[in-house]
TORSE-833971 format. One line per 2 residues: number of its first residue (from 1); their letters; for each residue x, y, z of N, C-alpha, C, O. Coordinates in pm, whole numbers, plus 32768, in hexadecimal, padded with zeros to 4 digits. Example, Ala and Ser with C-alpha at 12.3 -4.5 7.8 and 13.67 -1.06 7.14 Angstrom:
2
1	as	8527,7DC7,830C,84CE,7E3E,830C,8528,7EB6,830C,8590,7EB4,834E  8505,7F1F,82C4,8557,7F96,82CA,850A,8003,8313,853D,8072,8324
END
This chain:
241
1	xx	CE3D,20FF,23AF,CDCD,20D7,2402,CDC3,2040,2404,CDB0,1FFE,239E  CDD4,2008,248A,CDB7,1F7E,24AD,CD10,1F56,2448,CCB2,1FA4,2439
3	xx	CD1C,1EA6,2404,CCBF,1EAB,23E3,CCD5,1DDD,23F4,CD33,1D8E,23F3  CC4B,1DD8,2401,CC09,1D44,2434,CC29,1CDA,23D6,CBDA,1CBC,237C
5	xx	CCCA,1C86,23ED,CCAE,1C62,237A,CC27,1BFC,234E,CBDE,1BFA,22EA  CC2E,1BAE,23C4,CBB1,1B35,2394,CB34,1B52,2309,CB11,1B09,22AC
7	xx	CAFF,1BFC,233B,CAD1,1C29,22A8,CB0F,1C51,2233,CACC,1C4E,21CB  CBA0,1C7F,222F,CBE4,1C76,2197,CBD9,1C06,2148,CC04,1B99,216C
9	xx	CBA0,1C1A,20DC,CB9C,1B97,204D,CC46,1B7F,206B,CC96,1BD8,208A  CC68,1AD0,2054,CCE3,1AD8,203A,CD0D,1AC8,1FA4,CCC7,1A97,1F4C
11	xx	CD8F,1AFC,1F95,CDA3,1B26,1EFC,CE2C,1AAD,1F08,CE87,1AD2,1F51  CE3B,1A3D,1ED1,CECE,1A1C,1EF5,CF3B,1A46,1E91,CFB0,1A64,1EAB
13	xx	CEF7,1A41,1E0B,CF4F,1AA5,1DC7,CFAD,1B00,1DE6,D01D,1AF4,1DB5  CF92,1B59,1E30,CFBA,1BD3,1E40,D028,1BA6,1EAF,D0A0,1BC2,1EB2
15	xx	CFE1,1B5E,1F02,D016,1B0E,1F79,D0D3,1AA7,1F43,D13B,1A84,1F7B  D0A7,1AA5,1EE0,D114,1A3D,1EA8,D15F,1AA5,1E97,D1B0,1AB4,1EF3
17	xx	D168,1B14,1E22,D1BB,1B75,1DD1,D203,1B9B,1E73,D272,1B6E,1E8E  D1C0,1BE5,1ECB,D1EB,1C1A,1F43,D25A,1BA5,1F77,D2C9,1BD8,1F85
19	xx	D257,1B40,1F8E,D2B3,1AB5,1FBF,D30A,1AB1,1F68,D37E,1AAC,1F91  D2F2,1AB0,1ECE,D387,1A8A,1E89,D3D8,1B06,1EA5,D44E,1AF4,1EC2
21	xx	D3B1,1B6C,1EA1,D3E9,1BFE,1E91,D437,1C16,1EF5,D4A8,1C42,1EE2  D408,1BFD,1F73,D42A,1C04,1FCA,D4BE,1BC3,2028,D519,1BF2,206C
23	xx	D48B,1B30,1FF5,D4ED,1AE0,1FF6,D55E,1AE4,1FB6,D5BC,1AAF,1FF2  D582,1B29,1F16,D5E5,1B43,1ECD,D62A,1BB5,1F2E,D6A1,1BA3,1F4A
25	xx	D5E4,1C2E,1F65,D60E,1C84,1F88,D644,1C82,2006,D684,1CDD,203A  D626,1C0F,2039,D67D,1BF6,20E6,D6DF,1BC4,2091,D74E,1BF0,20AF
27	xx	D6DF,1B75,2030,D73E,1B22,2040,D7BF,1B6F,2007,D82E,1B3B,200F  D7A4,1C1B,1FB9,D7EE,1C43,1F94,D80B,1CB5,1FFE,D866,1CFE,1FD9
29	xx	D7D3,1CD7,207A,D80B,1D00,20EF,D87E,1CC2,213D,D8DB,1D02,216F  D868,1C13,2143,D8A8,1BFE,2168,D961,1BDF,214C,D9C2,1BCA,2195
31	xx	D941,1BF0,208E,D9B3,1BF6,206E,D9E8,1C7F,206E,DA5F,1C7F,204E  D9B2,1D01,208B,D9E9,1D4D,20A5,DA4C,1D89,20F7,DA15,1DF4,210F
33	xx	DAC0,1D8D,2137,DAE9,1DC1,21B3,DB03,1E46,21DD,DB5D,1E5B,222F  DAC8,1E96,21B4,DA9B,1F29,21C3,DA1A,1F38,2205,D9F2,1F91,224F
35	xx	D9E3,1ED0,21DD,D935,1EDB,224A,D99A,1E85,22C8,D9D6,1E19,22C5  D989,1EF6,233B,D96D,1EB0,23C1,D8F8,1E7E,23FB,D904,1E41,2465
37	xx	D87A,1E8E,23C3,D81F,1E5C,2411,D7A5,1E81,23D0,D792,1EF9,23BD  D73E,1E20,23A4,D6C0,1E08,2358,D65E,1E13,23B6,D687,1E41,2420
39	xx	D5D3,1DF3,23B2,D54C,1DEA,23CA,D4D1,1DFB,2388,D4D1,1E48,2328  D459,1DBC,23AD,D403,1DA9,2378,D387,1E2F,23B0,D332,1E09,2401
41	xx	D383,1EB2,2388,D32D,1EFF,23D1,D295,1F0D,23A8,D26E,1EC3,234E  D253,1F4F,23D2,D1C6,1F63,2398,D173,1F07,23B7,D170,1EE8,242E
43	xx	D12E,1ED3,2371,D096,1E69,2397,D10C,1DDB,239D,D11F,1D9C,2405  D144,1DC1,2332,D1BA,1D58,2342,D1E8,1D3C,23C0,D1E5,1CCB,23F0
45	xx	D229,1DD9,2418,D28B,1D90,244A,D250,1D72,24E6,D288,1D31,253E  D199,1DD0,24EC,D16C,1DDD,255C,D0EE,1D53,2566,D098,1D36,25BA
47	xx	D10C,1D2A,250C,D0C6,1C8A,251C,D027,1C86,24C9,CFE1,1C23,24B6  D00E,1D07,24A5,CF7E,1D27,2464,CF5C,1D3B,23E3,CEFB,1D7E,23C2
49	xx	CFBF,1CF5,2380,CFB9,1CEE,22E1,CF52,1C8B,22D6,CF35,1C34,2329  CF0F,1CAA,2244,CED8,1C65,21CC,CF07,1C5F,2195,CF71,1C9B,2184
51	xx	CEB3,1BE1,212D,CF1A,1BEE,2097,CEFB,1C73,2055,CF16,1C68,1FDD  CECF,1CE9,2072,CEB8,1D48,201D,CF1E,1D97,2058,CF25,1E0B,2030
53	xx	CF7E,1D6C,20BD,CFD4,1DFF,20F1,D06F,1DE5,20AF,D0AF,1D83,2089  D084,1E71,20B8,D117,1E84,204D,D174,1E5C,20B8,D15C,1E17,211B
55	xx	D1F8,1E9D,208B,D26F,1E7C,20E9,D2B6,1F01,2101,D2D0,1F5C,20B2  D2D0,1EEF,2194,D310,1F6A,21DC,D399,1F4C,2228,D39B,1F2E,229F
57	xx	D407,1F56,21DA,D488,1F19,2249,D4D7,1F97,2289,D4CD,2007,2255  D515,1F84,22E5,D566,1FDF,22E7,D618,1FA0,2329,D62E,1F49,237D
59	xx	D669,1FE8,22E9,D6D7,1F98,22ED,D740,2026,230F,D745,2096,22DD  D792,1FDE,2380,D7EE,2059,2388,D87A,2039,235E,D8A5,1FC6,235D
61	xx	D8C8,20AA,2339,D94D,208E,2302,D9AA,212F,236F,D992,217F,23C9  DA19,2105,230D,DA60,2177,2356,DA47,220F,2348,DA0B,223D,22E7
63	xx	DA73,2253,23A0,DA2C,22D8,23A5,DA57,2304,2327,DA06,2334,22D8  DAE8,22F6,2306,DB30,235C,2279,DACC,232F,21E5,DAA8,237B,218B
65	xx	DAB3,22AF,21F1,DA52,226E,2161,D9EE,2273,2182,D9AF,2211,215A  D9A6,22C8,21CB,D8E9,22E7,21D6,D8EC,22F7,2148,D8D4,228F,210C
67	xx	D905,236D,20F5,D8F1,2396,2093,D906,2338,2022,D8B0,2337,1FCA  D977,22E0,2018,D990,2285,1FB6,D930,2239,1FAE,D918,220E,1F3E
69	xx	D8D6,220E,2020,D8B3,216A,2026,D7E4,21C8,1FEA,D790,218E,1FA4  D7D7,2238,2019,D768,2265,1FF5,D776,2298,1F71,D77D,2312,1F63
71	xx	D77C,224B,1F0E,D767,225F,1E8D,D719,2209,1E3E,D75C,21A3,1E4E  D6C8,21EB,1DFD,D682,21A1,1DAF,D6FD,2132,1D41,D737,2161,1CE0
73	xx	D70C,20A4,1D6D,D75A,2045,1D21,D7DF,2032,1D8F,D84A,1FFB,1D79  D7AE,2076,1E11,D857,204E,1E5B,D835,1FED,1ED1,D887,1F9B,1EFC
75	xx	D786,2002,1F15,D75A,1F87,1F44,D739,1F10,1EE7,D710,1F1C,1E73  D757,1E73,1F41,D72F,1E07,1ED5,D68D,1DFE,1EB5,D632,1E15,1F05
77	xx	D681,1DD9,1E37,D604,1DBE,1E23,D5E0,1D31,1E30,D62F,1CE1,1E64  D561,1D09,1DFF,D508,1C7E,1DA0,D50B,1C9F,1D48,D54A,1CFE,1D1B
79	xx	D4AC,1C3C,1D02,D46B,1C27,1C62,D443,1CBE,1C39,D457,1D23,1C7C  D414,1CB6,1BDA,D3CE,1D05,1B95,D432,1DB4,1B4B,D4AB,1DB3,1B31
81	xx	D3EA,1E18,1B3E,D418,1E91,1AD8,D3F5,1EE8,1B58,D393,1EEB,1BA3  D48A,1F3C,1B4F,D43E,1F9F,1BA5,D3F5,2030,1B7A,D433,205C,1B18
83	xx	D39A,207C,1B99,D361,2090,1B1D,D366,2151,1B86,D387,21BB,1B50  D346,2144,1BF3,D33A,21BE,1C1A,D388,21E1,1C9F,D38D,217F,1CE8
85	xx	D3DB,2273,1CE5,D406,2247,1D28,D3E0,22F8,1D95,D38F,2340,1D5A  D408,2325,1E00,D3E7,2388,1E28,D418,23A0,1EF5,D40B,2360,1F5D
87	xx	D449,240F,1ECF,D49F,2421,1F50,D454,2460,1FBF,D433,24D7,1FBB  D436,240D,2029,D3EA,2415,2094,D415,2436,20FA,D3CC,2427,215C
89	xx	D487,2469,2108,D4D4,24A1,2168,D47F,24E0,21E9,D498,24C5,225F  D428,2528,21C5,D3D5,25A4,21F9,D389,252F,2262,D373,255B,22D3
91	xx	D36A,24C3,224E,D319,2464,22C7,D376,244C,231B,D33B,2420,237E  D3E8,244D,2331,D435,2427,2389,D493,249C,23FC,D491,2515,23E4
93	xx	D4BD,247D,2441,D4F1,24D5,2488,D58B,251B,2470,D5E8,24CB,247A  D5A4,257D,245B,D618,25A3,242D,D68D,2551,244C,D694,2521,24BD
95	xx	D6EE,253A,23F2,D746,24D9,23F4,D74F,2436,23BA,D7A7,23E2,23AE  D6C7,243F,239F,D68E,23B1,2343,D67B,23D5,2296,D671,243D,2255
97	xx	D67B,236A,227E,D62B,2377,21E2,D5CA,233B,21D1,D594,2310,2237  D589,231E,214B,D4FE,22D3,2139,D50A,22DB,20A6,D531,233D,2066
99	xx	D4DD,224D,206C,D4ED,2254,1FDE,D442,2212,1FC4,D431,21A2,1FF5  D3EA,223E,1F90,D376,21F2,1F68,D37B,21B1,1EB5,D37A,21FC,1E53
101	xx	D37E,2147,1EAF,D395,20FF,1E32,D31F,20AC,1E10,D2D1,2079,1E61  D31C,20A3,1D67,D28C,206E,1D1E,D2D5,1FF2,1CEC,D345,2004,1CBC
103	xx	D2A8,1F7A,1CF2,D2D7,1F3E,1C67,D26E,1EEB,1C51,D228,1EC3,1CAE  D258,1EC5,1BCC,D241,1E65,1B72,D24E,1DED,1B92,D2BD,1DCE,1B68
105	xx	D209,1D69,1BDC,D228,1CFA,1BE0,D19A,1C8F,1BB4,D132,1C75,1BEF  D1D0,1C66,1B38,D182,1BF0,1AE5,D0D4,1C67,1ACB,D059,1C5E,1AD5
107	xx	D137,1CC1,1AAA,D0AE,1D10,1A4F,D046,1D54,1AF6,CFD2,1D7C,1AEF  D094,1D50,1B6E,D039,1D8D,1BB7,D0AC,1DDD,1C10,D125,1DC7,1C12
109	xx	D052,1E56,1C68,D0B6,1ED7,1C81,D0C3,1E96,1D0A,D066,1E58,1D3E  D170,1EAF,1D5A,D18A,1EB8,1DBC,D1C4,1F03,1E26,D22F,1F2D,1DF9
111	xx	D1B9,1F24,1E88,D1C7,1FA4,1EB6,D242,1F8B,1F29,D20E,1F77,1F97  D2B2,1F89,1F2C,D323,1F80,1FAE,D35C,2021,1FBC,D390,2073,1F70
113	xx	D32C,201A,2065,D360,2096,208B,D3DE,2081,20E0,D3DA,202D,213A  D460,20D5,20C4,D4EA,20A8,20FE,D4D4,20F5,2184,D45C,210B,2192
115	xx	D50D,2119,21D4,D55B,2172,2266,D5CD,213D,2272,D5EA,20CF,22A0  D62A,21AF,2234,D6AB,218C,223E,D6DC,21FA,22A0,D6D5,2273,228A
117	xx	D721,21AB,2337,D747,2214,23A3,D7D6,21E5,23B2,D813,2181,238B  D7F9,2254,23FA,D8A4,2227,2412,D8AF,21D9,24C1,D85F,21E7,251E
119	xx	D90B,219E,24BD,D950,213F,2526,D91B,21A7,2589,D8AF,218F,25BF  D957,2213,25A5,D96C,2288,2619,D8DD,2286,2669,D8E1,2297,26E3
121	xx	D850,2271,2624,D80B,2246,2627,D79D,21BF,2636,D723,21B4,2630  D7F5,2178,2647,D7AE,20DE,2625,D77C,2097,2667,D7DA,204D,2684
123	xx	D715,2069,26A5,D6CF,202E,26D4,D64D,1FD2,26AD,D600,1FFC,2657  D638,1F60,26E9,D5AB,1F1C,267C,D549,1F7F,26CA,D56A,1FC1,272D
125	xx	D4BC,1F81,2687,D448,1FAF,2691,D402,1F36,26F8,D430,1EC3,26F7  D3A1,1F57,2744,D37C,1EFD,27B6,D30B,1E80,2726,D2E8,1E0A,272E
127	xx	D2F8,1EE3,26BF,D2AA,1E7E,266D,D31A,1EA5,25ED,D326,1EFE,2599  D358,1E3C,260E,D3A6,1E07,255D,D3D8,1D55,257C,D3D5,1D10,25E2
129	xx	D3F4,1D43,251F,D42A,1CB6,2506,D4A9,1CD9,24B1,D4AF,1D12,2445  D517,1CA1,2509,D59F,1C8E,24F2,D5B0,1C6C,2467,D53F,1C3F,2451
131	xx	D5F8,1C60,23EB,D62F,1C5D,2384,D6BF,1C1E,239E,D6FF,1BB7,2388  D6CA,1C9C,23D9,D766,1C6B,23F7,D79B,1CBA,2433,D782,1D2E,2414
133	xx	D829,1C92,24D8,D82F,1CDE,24F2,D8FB,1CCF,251D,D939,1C79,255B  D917,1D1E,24F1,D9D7,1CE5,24E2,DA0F,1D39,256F,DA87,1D4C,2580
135	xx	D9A4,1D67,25D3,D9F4,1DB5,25FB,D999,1DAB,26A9,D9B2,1DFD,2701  D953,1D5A,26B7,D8F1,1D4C,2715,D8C4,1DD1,2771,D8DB,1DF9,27E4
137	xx	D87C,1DFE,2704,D849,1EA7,2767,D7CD,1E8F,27AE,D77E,1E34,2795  D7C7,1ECB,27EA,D75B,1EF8,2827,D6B6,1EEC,2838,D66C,1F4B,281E
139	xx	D684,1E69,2867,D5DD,1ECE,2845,D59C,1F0B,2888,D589,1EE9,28FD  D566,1F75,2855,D519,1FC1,28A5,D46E,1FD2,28EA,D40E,1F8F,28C6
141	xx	D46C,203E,2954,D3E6,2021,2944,D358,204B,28E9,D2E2,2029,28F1  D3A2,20A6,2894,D34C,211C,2851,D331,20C6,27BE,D38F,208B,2788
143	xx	D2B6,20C5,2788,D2B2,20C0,270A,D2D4,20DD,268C,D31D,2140,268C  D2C7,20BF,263D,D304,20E6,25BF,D2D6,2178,25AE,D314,21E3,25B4
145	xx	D260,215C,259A,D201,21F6,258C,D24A,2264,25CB,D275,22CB,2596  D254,222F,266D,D258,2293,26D4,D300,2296,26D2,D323,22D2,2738
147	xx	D36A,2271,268B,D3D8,227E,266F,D3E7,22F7,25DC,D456,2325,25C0  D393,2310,25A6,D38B,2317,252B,D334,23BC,254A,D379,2418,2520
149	xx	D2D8,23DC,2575,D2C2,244C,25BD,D31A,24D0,2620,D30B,2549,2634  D379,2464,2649,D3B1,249C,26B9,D3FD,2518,2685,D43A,2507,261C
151	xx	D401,2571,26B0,D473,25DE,269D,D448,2629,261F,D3D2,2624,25FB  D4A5,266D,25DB,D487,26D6,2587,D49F,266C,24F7,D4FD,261E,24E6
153	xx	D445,2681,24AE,D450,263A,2430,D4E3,2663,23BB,D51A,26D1,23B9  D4FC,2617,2383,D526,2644,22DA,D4D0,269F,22BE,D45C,26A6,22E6
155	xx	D52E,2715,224A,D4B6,2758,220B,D45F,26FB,217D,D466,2681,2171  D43E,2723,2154,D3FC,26D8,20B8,D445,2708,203E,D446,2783,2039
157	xx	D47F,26D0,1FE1,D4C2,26E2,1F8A,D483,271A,1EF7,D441,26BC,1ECB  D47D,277E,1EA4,D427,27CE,1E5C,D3F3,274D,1DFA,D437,26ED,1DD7
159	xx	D36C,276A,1DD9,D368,273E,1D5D,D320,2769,1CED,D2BF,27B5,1CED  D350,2739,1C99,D31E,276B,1BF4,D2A8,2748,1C06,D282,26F4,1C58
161	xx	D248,279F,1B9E,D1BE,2722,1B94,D18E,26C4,1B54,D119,26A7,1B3B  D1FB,268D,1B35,D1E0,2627,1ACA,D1F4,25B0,1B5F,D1C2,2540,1B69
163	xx	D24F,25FC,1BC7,D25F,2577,1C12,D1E1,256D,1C81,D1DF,2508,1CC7  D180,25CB,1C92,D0FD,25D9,1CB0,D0B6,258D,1C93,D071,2546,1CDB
165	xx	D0C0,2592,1BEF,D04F,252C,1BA5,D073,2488,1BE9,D027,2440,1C29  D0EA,2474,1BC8,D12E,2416,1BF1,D129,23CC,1C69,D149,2357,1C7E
167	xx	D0F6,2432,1CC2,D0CD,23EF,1D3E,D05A,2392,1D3C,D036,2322,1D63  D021,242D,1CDC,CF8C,23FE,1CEF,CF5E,2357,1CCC,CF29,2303,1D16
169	xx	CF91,234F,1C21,CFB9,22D7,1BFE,CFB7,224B,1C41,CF7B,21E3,1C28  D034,2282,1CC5,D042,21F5,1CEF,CFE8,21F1,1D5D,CFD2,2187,1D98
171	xx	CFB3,2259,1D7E,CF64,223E,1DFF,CEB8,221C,1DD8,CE62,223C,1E2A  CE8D,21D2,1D43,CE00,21B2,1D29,CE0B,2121,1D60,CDBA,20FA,1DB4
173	xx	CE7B,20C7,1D2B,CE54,2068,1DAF,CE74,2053,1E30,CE8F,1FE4,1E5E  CE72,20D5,1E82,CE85,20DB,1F10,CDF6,20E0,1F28,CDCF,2089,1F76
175	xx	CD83,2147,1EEC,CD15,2163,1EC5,CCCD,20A4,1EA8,CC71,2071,1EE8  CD09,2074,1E51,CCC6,1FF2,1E25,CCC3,1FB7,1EBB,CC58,1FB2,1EF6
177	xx	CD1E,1F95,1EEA,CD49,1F41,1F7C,CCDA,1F79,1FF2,CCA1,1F37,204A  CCD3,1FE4,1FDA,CC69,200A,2041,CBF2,1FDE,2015,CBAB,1FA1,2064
179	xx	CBC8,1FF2,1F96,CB54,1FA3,1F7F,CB30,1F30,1FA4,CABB,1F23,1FC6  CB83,1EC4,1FA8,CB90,1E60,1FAD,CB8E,1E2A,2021,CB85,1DB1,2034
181	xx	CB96,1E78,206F,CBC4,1E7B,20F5,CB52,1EA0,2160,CB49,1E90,21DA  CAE5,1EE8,20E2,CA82,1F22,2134,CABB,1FB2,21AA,CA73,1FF7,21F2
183	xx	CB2F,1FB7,219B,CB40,2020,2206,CAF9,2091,2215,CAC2,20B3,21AC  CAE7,20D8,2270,CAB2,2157,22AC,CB04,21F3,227E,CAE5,2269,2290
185	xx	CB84,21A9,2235,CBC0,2239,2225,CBDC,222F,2189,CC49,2251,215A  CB77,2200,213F,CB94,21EE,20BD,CB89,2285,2077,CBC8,22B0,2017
187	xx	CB15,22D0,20D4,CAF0,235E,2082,CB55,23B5,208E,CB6C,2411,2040  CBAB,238C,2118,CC4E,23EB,2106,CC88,2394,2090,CC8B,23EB,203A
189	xx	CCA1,235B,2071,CCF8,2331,1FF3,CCC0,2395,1F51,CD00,23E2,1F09  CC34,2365,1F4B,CC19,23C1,1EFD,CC2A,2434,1EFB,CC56,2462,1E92
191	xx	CC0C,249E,1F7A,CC34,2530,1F76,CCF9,253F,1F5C,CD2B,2596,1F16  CD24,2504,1F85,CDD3,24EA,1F5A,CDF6,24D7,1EDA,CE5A,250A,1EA7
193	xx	CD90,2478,1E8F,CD94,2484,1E06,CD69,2502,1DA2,CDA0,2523,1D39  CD04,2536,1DDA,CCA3,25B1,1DAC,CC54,25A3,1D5B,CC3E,2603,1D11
195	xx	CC0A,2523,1D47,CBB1,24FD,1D36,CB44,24ED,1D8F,CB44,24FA,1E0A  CACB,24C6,1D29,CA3D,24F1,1D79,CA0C,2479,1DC9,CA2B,240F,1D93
197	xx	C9BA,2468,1E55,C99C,23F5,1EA2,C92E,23F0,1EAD,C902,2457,1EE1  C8F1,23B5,1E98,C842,23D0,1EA8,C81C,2358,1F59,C7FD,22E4,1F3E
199	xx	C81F,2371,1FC5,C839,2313,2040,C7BC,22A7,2027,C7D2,2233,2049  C739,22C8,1FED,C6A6,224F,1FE9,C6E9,2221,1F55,C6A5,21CC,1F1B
201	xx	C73A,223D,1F27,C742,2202,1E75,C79A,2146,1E8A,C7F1,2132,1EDE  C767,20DE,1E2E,C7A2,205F,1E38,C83E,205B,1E31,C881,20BC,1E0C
203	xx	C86C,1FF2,1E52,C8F1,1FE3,1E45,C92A,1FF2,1DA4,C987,202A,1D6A  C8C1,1FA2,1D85,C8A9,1F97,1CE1,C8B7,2017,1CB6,C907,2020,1C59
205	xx	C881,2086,1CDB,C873,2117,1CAF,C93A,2160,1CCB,C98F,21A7,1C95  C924,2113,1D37,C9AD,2156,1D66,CA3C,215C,1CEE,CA83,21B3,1CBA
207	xx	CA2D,20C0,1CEB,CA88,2069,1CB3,CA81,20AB,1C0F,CAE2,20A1,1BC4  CA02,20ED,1BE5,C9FB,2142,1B84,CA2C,21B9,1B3E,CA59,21D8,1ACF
209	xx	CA09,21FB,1BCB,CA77,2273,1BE6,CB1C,2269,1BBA,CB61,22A7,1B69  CB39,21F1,1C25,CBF0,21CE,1C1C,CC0D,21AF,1BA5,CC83,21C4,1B8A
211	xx	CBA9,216A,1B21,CBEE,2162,1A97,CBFC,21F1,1A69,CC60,2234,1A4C  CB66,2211,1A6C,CB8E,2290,1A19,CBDF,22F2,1A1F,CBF7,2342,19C5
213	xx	CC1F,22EF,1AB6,CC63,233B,1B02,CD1D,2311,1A92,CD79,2352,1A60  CCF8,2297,1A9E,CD87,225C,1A55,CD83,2276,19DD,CDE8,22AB,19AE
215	xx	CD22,2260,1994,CD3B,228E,18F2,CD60,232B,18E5,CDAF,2357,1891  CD29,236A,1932,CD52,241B,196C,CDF6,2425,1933,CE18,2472,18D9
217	xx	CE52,23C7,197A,CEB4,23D1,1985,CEFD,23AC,190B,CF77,23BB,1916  CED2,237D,1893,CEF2,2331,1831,CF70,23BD,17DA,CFBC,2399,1781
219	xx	CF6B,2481,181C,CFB3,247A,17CA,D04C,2491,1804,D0A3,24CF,17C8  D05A,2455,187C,D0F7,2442,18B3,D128,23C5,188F,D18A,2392,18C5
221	xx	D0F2,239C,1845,D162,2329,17B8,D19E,22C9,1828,D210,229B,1831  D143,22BB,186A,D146,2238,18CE,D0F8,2196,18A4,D0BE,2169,1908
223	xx	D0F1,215F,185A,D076,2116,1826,D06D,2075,1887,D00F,202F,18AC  D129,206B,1898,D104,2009,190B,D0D8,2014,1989,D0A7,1FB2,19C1
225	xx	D0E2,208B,19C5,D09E,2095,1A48,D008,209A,1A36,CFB1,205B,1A73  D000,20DB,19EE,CF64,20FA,19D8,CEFA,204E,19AD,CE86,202C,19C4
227	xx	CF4C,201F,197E,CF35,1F78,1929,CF31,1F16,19D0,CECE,1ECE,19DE  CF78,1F18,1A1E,CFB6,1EF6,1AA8,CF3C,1F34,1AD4,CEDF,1EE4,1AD9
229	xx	CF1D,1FB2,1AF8,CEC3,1FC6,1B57,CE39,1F99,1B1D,CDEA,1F6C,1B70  CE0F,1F9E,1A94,CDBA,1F6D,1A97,CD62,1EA7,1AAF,CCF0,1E7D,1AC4
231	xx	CDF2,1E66,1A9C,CE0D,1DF9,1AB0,CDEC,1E0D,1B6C,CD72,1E1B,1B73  CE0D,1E10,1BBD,CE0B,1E48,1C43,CD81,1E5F,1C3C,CD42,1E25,1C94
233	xx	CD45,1E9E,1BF4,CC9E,1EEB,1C34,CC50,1E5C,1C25,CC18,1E23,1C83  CC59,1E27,1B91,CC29,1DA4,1B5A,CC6E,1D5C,1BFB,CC19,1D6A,1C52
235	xx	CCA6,1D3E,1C12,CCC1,1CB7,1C82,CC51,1CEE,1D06,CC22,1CA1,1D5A  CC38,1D7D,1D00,CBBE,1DA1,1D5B,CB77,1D6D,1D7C,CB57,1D30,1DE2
237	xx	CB28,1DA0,1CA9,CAA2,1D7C,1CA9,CAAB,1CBE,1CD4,CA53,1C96,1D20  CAFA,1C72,1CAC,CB15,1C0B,1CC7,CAE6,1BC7,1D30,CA86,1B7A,1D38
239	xx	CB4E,1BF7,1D9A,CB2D,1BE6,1E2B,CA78,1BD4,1E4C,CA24,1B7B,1E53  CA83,1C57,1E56,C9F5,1C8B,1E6C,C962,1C82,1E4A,C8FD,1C9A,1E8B
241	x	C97D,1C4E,1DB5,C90C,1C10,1D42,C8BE,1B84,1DA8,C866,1B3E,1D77
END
């Protein structure tokens, strides 16, 4: 959901980690020569980021290495630990992949989501920003979104429930960001988490919820994420105080 930035608190913190990270990771696209072609998708690449928004690239390679290049440690990274990782296949349209990744940077959580598609396929999104492109394809007129919808999906790949919890985990500061953000769809974040929303209760109240929600998690022997997200809620109350 589009949101105003002029009212987002700016955080530059967060703003910085996102720039170094980022920057390591083009720069290790570009030494790649198996990526034919990078971009910047999502709020990034459609011109409507804050410093509170993560990173969404999508990069295509050859049809035979879809599978190689969608693995967790085979795209380049940035700084930091990578701490969580999870196959998103199922958002995309059959024939793509999707890798959603957590990491750790300077004690706060970061969120880069990959779309890794094959050549046979390739085209920019009418909203992305070039990365890089070795092979000068195409842009189109359809959006990322509306590229990403199209046709019959991936199925979803099973999971344990430990990798449930795990979601849950990384998604308290997706929950924080909306706070912060004041958004309108903060009470869907909470029902996704399965935790409780009270809609007249303070931010303050909210932001209450999301710890306790995290200490919840204390017994999947996670202590840096949990340490990270709470670091994340604290830069909230921050903002917002």
């Amino acid at each position: 959901m589009s949101t105003d930035n002029s009212t987002v608190p700016p955080v530059p913190r967060l703003a910085d980690i996102r720039s170094r990270w980022l920057s390591a990771a083009t720069a290790g696209l570009h030494d790649d020569p198996g990526v034919a072609g990078a971009a910047l998708v999502g709020s990034l690449g459609a011109g409507r980021a804050d410093d509170w928004s993560d990173i969404d690239l999508l990069v295509f390679v050859d049809d035979t290495h879809l599978d190689d290049y969608a693995v967790p440690g085979r795209l380049p990274s940035g700084p930091g630990v990578l701490t969580v990782a999870f196959d998103g296949r199922h958002n995309g349209p059959r024939g793509t992949r999707a890798l959603g990744l957590g990491y750790v940077v300077d004690g706060l959580p970061l969120q880069v989501d990959w779309y890794v598609h094959p050549i046979s396929r390739a085209g920019w999104p009418a909203d992305s920003v070039l990365v890089l492109d070795r092979q000068g394809f195409d842009r189109l007129p359809a959006t990322f979104a509306e590229l990403l919808s199209a046709g019959e999906h991936e199925p979803q790949t099973p999971k344990e429930p430990i990798e449930h919890q795990l979601v849950r985990l990384a998604m308290v500061p997706v929950a924080g960001k909306r706070i912060a953000r004041r958004s309108p769809d903060t009470a869907r974040i909470f029902e996704i988490l399965e935790c409780p929303y009270a809609p007249g209760a303070s931010w303050q109240d909210h932001l209450a919820t999301l710890r306790e929600l995290l200490d919840s998690f204390a017994a999947l022997g996670r202590p840096g994420d949990i340490t990270a997200g709470h670091a994340y809620l604290d830069l909230v109350e921050e903002t917002l105080d």
